[in-house]
TORLOLUM-748333 format. One record per atom (N, C-alpha, C): residue number from 1; atom name; x, y, z. Coordinates in pm, whole numbers, plus 50000, padded with zeros to 5 digits. Example, Ala and Ser with C-alpha at 12.3 -4.5 7.8 and 13.67 -1.06 7.14 Angstrom:
PT    n  atom   east  north     up
PT    1     N  51319  49431  50780
PT    1    CA  51230  49550  50780
PT    1     C  51320  49670  50780
PT    2     N  51285  49775  50708
PT    2    CA  51367  49894  50714
PT    2     C  51290  50003  50787
# end
This chain:
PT    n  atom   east  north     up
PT    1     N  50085  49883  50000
PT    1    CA  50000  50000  50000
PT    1     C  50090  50123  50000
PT    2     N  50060  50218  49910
PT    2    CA  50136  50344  49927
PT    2     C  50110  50381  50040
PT    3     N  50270  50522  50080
PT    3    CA  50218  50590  50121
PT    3     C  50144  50715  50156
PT    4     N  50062  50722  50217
PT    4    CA  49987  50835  50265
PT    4     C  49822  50792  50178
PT    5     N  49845  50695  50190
PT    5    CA  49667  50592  50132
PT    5     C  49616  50579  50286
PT    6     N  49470  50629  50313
PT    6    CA  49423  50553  50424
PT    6     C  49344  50425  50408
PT    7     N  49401  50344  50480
PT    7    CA  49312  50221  50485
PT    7     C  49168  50204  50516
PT    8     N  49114  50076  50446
PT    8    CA  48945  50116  50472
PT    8     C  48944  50016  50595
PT    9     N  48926  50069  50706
PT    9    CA  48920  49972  50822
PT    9     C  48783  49944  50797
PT   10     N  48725  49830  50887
PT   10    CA  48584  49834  50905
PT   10     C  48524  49942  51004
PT   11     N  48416  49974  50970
PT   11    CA  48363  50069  51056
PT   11     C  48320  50010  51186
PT   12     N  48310  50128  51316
PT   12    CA  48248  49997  51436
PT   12     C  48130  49954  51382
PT   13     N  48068  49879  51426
PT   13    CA  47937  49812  51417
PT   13     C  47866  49891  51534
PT   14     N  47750  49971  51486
PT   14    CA  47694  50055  51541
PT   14     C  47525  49993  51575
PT   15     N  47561  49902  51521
PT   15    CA  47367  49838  51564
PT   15     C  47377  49703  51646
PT   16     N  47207  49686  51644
PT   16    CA  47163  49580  51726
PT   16     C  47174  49480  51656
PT   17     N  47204  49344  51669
PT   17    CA  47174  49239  51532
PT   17     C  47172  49115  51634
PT   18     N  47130  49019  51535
PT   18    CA  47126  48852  51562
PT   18     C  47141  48771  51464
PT   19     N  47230  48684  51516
PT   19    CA  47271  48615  51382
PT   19     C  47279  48465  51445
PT   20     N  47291  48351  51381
PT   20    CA  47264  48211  51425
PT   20     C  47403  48177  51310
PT   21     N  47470  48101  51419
PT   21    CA  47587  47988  51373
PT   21     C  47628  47879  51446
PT   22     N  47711  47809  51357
PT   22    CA  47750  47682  51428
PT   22     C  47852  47666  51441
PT   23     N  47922  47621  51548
PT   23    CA  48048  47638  51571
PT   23     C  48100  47500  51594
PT   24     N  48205  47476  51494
PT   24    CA  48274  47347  51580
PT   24     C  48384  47362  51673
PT   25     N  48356  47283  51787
PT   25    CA  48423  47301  51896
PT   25     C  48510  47195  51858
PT   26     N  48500  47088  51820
PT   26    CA  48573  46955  51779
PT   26     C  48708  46998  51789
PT   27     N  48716  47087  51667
PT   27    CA  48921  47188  51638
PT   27     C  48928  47247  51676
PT   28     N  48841  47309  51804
PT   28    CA  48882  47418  51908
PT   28     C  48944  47396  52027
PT   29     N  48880  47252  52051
PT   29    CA  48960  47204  52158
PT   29     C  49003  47096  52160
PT   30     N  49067  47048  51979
PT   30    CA  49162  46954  51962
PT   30     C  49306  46938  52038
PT   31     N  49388  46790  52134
PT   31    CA  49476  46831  52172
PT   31     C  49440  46880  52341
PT   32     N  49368  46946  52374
PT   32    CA  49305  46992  52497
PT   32     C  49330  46834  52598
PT   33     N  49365  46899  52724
PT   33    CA  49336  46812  52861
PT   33     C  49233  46808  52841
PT   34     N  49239  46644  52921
PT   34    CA  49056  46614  52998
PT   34     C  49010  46710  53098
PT   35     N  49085  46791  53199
PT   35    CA  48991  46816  53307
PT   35     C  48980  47006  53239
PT   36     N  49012  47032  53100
PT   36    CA  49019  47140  53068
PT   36     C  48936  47146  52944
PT   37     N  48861  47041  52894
PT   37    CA  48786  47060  52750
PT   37     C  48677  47140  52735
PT   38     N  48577  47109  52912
PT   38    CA  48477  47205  52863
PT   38     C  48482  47367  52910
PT   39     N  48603  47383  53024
PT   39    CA  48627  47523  52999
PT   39     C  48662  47600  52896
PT   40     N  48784  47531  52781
PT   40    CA  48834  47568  52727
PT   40     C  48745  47573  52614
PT   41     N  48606  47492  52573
PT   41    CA  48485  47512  52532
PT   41     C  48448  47635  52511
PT   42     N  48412  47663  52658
PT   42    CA  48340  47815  52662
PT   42     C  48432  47900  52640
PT   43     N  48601  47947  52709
PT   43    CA  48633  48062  52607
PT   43     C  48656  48034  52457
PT   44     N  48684  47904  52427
PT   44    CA  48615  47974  52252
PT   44     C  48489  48023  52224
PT   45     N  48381  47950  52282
PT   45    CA  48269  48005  52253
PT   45     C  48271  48162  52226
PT   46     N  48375  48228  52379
PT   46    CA  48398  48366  52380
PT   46     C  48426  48407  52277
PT   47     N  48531  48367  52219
PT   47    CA  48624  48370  52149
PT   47     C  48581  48423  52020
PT   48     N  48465  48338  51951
PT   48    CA  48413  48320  51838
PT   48     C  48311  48448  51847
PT   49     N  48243  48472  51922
PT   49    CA  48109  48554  51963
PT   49     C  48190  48712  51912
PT   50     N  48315  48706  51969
PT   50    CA  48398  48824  51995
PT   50     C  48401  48881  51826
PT   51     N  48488  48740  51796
PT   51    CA  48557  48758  51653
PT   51     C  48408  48813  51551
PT   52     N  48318  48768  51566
PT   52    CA  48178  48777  51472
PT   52     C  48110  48899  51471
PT   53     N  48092  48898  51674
PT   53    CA  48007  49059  51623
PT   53     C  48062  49197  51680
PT   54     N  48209  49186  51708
PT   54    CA  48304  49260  51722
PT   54     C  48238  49348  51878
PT   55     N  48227  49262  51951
PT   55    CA  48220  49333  52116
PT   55     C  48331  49262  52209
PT   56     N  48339  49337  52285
PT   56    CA  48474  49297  52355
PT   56     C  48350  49220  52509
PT   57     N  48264  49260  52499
PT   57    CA  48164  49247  52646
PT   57     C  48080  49087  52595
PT   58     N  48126  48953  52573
PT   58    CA  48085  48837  52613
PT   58     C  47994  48783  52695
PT   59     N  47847  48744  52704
PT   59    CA  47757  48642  52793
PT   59     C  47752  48550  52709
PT   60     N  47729  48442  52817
PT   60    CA  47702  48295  52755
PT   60     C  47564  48259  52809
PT   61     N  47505  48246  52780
PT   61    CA  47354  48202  52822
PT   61     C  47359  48040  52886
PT   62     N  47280  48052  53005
PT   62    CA  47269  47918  53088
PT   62     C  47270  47841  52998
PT   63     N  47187  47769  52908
PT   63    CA  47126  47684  52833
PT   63     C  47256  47644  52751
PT   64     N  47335  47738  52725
PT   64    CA  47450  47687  52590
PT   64     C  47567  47655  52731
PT   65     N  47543  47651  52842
PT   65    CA  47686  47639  52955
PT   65     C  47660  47507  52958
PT   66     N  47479  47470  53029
PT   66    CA  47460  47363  53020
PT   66     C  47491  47226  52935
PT   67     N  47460  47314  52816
PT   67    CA  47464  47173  52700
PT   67     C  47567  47172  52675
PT   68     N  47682  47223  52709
PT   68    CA  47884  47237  52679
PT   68     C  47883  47117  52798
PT   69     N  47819  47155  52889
PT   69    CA  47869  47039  53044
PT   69     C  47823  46954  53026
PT   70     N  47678  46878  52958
PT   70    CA  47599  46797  52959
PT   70     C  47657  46653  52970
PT   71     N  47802  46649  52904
PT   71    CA  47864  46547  52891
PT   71     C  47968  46517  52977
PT   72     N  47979  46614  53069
PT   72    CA  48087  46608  53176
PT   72     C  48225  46694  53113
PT   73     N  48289  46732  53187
PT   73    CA  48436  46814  53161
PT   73     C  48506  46712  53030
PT   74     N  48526  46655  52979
PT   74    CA  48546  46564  52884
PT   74     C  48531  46581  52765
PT   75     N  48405  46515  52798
PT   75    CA  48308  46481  52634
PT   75     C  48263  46592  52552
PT   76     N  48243  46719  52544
PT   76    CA  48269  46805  52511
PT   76     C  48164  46769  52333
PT   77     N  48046  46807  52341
PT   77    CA  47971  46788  52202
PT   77     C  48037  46839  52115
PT   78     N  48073  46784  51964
PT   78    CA  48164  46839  51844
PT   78     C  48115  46927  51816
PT   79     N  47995  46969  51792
PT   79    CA  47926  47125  51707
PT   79     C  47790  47136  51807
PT   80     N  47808  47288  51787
PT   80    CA  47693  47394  51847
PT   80     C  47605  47472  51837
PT   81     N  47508  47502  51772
PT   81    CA  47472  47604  51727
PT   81     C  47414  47691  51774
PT   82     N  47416  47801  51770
PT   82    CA  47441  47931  51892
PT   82     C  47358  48045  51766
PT   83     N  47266  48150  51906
PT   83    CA  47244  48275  51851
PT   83     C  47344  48371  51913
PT   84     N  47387  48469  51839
PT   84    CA  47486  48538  51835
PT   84     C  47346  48708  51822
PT   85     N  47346  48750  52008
PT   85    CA  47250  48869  51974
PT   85     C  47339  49019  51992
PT   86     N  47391  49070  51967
PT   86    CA  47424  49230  51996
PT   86     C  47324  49356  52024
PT   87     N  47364  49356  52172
PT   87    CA  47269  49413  52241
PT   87     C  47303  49548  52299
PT   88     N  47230  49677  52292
PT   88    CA  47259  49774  52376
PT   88     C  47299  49786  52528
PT   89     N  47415  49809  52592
PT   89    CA  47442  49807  52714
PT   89     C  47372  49925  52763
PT   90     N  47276  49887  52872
PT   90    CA  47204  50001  52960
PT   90     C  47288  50066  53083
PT   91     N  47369  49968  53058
PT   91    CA  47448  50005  53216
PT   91     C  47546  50175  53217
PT   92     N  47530  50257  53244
PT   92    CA  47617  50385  53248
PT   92     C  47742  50366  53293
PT   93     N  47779  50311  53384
PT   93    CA  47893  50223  53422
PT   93     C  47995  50160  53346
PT   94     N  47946  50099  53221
PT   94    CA  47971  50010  53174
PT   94     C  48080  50087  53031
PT   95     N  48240  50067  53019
PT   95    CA  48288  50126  52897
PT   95     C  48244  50039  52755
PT   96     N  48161  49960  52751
PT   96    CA  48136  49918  52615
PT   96     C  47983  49959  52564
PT   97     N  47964  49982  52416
PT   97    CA  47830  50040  52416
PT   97     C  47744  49927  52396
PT   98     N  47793  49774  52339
PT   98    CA  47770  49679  52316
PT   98     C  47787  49551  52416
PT   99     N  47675  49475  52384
PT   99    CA  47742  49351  52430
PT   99     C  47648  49199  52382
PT  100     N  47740  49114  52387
PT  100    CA  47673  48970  52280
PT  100     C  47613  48864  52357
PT  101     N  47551  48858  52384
PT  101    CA  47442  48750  52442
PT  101     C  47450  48584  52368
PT  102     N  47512  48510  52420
PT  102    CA  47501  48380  52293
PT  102     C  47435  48313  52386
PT  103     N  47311  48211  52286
PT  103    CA  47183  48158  52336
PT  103     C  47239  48020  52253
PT  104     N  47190  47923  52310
PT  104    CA  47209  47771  52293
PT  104     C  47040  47731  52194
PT  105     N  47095  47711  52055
PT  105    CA  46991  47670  51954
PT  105     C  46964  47553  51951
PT  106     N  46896  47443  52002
PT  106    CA  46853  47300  51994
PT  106     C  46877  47259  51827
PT  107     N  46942  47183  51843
PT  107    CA  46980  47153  51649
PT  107     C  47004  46980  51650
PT  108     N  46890  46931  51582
PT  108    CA  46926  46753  51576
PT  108     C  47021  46702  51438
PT  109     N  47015  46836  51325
PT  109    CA  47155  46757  51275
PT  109     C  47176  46918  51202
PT  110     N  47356  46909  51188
PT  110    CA  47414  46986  51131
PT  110     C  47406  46962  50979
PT  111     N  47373  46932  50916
PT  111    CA  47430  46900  50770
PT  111     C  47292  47003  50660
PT  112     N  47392  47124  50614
PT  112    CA  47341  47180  50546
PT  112     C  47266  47324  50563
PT  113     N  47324  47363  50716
PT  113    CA  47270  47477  50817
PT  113     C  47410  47611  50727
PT  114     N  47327  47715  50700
PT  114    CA  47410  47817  50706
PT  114     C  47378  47929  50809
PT  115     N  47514  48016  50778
PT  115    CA  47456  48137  50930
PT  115     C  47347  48224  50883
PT  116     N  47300  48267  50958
PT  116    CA  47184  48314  50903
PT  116     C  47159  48443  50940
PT  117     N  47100  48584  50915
PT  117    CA  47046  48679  51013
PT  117     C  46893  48606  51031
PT  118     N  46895  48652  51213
PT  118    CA  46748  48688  51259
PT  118     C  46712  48813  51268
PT  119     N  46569  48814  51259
PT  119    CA  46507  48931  51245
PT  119     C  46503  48941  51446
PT  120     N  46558  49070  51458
PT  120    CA  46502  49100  51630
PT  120     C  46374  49080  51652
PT  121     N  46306  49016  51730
PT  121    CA  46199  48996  51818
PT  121     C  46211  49119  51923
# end
């Protein structure tokens, strides 16, 4: 790139959104200890939520903690599929204006799911 070109960064992401994906955990926590698979579960989960809808402020919703543990620290289910919501922070307190809510999507088979937008409810 020359210089004195400005780069087109992305802009922040200034809205509310929801989006549905599936994540394989399988190569996330390939290699992983046993008594560390399903922690190391959930910060990818973080991880991924982060990378997608660009908030630094992470929740994991009961329901998707649950079904990561369901199998014990171990067993660790290969794929997930997760809503991904970006939500206004009310808190005044709070330095982020955003933050991502991931909700645990009941899914009986992966084959042929793309990400999708939801419409906000």
């Amino acid at each position: 790139m020359a210089k004195g070109q400005n780069r087109n960064h992305r802009s922040a992401r200034k809205s509310v959104a929801t989006r549905e994906y599936t994540i394989n955990l399988h190569k996330r926590i390939h290699g992983i200890g046993f008594k560390d698979r399903a922690p190391r579960a959930i910060k990818e989960i973080k991880k991924f939520a982060k990378k997608m809808m660009g908030t630094d402020d992470v929740r994991i919703g009961i329901r998707l903690n649950e079904f990561v543990w369901s199998k014990g620290v171990r067993n660790v289910p290969n794929r997930v599929r997760v809503r991904l919501a970006r939500k206004s922070n009310d808190d005044e307190d709070s330095q982020h204006k955003f933050y991502t809510l991931v909700n645990y999507v009941p899914c009986a088979n992966f084959h042929g799911l793309q990400n999708e937008n939801v419409d906000s409810v």
